[in-house]
BAFI-3210 file (N, C-alpha, C; in Angstrom, 3 decimals, decimal comma, padded with zeros to 6 digits):
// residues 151
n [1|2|3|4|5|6|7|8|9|10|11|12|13|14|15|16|17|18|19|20|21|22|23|24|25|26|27|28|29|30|31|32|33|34|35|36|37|38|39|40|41|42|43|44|45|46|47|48|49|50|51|52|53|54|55|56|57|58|59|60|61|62|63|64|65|66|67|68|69|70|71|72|73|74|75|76|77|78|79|80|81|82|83|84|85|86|87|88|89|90|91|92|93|94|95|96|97|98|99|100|101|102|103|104|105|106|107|108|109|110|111|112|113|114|115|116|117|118|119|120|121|122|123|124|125|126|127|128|129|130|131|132|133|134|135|136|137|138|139|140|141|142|143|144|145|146|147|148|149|150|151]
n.u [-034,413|-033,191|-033,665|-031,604|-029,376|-029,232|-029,662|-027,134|-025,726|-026,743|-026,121|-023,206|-022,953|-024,296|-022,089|-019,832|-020,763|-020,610|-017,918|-016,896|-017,970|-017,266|-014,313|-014,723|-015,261|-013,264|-011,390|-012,138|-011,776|-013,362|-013,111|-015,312|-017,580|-016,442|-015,605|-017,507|-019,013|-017,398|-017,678|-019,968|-019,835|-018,077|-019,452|-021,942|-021,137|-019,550|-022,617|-022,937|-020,676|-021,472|-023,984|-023,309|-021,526|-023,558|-025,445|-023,728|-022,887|-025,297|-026,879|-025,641|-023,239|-024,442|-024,358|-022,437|-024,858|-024,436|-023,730|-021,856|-019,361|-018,912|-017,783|-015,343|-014,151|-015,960|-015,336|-012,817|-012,998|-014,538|-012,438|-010,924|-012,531|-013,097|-010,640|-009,874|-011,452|-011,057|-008,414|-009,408|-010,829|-009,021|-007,136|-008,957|-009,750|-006,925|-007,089|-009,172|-008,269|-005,991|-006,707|-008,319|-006,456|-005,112|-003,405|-002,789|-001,282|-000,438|-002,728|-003,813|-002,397|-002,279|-005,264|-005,997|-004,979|-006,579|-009,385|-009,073|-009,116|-011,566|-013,637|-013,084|-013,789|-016,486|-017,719|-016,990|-018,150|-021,127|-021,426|-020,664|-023,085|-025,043|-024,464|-024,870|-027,379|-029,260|-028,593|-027,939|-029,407|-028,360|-027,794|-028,752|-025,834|-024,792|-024,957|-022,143|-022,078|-023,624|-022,006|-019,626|-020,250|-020,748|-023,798]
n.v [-037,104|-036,779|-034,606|-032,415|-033,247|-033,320|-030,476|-029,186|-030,452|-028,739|-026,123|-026,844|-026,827|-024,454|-023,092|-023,574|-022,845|-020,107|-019,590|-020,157|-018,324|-015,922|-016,239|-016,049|-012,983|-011,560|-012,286|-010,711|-008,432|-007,128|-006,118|-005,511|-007,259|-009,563|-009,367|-009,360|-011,993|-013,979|-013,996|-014,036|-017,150|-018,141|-017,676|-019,627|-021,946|-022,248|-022,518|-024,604|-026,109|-026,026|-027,181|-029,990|-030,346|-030,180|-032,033|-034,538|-034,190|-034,478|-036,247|-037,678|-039,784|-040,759|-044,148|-046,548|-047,931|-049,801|-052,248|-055,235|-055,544|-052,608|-051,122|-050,899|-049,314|-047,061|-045,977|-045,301|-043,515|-041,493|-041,059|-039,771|-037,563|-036,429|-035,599|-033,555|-031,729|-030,834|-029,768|-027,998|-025,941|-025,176|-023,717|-022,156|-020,186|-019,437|-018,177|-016,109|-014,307|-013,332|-011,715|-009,821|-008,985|-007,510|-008,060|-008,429|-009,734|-012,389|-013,537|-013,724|-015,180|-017,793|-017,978|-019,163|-021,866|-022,188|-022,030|-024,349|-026,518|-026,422|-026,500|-029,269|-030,493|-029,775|-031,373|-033,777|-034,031|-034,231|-036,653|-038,203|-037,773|-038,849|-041,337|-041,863|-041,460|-041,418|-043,424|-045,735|-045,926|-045,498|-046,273|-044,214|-043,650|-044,447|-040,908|-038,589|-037,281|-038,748|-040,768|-040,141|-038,861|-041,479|-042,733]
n.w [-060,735|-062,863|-064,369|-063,581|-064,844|-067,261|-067,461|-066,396|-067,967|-070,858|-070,181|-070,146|-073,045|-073,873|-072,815|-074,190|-076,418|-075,961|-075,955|-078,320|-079,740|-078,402|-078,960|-081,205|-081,762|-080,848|-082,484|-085,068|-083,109|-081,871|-079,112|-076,516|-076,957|-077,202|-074,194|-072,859|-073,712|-072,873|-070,236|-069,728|-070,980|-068,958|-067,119|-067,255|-067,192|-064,806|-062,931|-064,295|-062,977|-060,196|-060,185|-061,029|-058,646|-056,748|-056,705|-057,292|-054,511|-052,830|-053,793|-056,037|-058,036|-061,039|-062,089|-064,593|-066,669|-068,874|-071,062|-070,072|-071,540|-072,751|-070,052|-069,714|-071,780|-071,788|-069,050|-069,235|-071,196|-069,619|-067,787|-069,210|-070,193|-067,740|-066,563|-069,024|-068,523|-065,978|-066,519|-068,277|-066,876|-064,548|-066,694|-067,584|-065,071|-064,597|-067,527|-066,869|-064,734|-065,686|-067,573|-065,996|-064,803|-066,436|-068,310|-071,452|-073,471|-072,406|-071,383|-074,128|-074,997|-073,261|-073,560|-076,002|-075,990|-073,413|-075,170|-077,107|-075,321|-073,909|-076,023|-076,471|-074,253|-074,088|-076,226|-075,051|-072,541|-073,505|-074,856|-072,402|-070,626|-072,796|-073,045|-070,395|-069,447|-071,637|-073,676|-071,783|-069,377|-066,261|-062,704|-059,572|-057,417|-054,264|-052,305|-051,957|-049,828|-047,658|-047,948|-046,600|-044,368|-043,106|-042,942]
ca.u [-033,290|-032,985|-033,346|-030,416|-027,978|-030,150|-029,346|-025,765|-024,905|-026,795|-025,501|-021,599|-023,080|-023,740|-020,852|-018,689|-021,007|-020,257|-016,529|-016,476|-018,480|-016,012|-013,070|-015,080|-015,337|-011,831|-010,156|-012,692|-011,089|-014,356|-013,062|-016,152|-018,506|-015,471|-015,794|-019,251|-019,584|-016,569|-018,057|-021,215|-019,641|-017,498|-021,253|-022,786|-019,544|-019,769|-023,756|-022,748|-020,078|-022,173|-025,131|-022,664|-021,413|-024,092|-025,946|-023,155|-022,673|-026,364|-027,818|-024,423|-023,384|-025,092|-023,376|-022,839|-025,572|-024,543|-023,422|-020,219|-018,380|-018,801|-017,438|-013,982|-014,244|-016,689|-014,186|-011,814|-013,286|-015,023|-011,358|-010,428|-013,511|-012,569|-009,083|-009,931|-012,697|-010,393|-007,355|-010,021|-011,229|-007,909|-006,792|-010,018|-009,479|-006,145|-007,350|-010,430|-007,080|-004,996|-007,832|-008,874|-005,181|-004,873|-001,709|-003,214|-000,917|-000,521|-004,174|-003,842|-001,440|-003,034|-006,603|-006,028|-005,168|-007,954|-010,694|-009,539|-009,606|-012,692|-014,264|-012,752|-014,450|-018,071|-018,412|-016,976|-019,642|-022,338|-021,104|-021,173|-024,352|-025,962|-024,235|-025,378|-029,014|-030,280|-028,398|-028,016|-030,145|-028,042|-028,977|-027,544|-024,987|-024,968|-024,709|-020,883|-022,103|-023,844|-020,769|-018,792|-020,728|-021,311|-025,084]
ca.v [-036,198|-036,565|-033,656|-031,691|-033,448|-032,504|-028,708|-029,055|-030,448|-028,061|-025,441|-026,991|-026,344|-023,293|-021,863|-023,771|-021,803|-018,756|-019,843|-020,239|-016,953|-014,983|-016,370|-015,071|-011,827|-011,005|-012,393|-009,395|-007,087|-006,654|-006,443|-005,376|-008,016|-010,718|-009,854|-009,758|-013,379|-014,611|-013,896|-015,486|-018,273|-018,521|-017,852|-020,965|-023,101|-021,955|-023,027|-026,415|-026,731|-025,803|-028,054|-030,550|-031,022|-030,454|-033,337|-035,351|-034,239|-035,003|-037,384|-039,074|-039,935|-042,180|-045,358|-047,003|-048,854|-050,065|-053,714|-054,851|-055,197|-050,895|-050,476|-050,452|-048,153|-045,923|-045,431|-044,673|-042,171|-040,681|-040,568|-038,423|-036,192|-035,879|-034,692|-032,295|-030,756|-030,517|-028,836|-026,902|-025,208|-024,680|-022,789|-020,956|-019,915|-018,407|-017,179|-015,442|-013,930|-012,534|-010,497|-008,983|-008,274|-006,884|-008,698|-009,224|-010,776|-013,688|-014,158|-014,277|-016,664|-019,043|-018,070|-019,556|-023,286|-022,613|-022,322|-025,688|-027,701|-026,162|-026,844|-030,387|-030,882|-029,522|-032,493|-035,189|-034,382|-034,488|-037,775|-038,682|-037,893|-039,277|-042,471|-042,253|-040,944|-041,709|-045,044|-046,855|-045,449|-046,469|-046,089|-043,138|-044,374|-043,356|-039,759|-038,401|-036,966|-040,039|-041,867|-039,462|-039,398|-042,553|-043,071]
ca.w [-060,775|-064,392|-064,969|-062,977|-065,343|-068,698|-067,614|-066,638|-069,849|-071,658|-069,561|-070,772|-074,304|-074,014|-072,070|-075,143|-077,833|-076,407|-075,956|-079,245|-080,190|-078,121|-079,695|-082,647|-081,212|-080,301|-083,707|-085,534|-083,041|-081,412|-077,476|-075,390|-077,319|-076,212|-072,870|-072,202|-074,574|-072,526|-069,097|-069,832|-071,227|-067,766|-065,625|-067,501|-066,235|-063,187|-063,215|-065,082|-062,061|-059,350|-060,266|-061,099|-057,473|-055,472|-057,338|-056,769|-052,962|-052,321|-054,591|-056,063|-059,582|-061,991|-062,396|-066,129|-067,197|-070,178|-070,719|-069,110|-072,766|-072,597|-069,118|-069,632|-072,458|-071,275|-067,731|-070,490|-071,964|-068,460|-066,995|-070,567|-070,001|-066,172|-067,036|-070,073|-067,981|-065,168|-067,042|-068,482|-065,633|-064,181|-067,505|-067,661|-064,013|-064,928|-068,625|-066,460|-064,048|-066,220|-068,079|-064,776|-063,863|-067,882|-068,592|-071,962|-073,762|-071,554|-071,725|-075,282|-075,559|-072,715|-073,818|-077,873|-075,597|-072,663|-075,750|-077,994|-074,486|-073,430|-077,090|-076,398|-073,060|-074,390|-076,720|-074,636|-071,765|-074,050|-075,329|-071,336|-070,515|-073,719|-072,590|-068,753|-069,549|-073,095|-074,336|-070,745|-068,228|-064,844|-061,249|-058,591|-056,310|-052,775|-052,396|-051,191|-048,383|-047,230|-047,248|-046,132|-042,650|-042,751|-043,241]
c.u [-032,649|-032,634|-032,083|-029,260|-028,185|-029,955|-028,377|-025,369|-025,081|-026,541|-023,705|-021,899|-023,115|-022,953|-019,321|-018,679|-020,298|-018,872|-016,084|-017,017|-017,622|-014,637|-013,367|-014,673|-014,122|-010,908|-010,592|-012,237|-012,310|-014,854|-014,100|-017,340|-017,590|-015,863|-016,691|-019,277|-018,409|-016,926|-019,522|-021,003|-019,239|-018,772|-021,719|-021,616|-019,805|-021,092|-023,676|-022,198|-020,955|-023,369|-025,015|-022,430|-022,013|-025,127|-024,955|-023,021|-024,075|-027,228|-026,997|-024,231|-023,972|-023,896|-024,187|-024,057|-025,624|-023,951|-021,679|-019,078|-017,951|-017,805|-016,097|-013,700|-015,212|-016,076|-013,071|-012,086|-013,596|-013,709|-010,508|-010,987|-012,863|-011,327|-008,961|-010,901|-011,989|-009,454|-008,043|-010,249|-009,981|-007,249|-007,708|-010,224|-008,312|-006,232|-008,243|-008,933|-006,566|-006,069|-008,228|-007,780|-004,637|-003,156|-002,347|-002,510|-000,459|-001,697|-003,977|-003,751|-002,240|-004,512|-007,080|-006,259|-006,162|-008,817|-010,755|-009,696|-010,965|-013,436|-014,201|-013,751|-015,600|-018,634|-018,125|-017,906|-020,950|-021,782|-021,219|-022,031|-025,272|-025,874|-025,063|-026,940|-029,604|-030,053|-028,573|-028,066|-029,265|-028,785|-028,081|-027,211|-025,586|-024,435|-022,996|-020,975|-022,661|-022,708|-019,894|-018,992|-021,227|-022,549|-025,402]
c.v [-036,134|-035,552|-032,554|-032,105|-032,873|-030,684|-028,770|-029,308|-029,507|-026,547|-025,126|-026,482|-025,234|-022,098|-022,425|-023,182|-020,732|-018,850|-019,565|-018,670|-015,817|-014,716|-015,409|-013,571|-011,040|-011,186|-011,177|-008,320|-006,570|-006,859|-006,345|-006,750|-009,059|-010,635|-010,297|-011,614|-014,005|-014,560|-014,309|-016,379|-019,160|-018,776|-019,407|-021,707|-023,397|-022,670|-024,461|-027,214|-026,776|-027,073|-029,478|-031,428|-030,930|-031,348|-034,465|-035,610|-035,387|-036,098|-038,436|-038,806|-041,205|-043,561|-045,821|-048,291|-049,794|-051,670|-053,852|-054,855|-053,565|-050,641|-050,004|-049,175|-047,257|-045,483|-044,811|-043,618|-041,486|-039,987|-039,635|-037,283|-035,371|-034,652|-033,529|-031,273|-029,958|-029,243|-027,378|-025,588|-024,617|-023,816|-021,867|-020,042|-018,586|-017,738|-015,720|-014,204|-012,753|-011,544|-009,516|-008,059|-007,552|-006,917|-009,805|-010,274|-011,989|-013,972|-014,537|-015,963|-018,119|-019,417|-019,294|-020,932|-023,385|-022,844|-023,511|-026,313|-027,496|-026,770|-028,457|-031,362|-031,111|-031,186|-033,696|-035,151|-034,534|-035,707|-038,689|-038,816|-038,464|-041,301|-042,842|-042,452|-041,124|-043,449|-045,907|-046,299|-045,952|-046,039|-044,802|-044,167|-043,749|-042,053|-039,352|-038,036|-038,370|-040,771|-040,692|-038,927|-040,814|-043,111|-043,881]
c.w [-062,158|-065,516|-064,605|-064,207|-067,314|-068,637|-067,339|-067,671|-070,913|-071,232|-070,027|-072,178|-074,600|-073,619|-073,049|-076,323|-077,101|-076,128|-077,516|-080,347|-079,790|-078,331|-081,011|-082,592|-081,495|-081,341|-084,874|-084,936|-082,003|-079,416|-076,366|-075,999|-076,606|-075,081|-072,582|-072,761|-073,055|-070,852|-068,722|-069,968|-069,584|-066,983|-065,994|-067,393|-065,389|-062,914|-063,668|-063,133|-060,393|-058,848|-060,041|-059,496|-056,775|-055,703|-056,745|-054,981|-052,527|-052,928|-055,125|-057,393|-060,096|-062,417|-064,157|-066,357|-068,218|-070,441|-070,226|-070,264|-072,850|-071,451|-068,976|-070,647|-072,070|-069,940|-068,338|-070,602|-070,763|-068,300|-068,042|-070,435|-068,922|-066,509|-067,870|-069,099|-066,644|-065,533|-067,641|-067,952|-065,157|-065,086|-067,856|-066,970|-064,230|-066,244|-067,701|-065,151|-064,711|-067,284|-066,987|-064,675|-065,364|-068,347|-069,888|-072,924|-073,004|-071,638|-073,090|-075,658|-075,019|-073,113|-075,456|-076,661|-074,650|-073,868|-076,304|-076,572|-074,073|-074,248|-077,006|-075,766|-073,478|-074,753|-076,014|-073,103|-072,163|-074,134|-073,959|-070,601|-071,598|-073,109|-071,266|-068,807|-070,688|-073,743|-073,066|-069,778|-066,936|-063,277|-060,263|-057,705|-055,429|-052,800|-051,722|-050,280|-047,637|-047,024|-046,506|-044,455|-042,353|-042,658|-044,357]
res [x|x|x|x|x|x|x|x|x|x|x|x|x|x|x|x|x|x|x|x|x|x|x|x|x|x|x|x|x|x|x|x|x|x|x|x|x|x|x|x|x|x|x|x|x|x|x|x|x|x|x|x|x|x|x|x|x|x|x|x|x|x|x|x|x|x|x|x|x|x|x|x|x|x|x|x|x|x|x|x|x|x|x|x|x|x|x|x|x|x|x|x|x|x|x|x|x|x|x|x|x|x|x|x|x|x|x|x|x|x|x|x|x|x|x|x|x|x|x|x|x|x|x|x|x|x|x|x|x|x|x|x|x|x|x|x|x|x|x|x|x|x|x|x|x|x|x|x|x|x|x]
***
């Protein structure tokens, strides 16, 4: 299952390039290229998030492998990722809102702080998967559904 988490991440990468291409976009003035970049960027999210939990539902998350000196700092940092990725989403949610409902300045304004946390997020899930899967291989837990019926 190695590989499911090798395409969500690179999935987060490139829904933070084109985050960052559509910022491009829109400070040139160049509004229909924004959207389109900025609604791909959102699809490969969506795709990251998707993959994301139904890995976790059914298969679980990878536990740290790495020696036990790491663990406290690497829960550190996870529970930083967690949170930026979280807030992320939730301000990307309502950036992706208020464009629909064309109340653009309010997008503006919220869109400038959705893109640096988003840009934030990108690199600190790479930095979590390099950890989980390249430096210290760990093992899947039990899946959430499994516990969650009890099996």
């Amino acid at each position: 299952m190695f590989i499911l988490p090798t395409i969500s991440t690179s999935f987060i990468v490139i829904s933070a390039i084109l985050v960052g291409i559509g910022w491009y976009q829109i400070v040139k003035g160049n509004r229909e290229a924004h959207q389109k970049v900025m609604l791909w960027g959102a699809a490969f999210a969506l795709a990251f998030f998707l993959i994301y939990a139904s890995r976790t539902l059914f298969v679980g998350n990878t536990s740290f492998g790495g020696p036990d000196s790491l663990k406290l700092p690497y829960h550190l940092f996870l529970f930083f990722h967690i949170t930026l990725a979280t807030v992320a989403a939730v301000f990307g949610i309502v950036t992706l809102v208020l464009a629909f409902n064309k109340k653009f300045a309010k997008h503006r304004k919220i869109g400038r702080i959705t893109a640096v946390i988003w840009l934030l997020t990108a690199p600190t899930g790479v930095v979590v998967y390099v950890m989980l899967y390249l430096m210290y291989p760990g093992g899947a837990t039990k899946p959430v559904l499994d516990a969650i019926l009890g099996t």
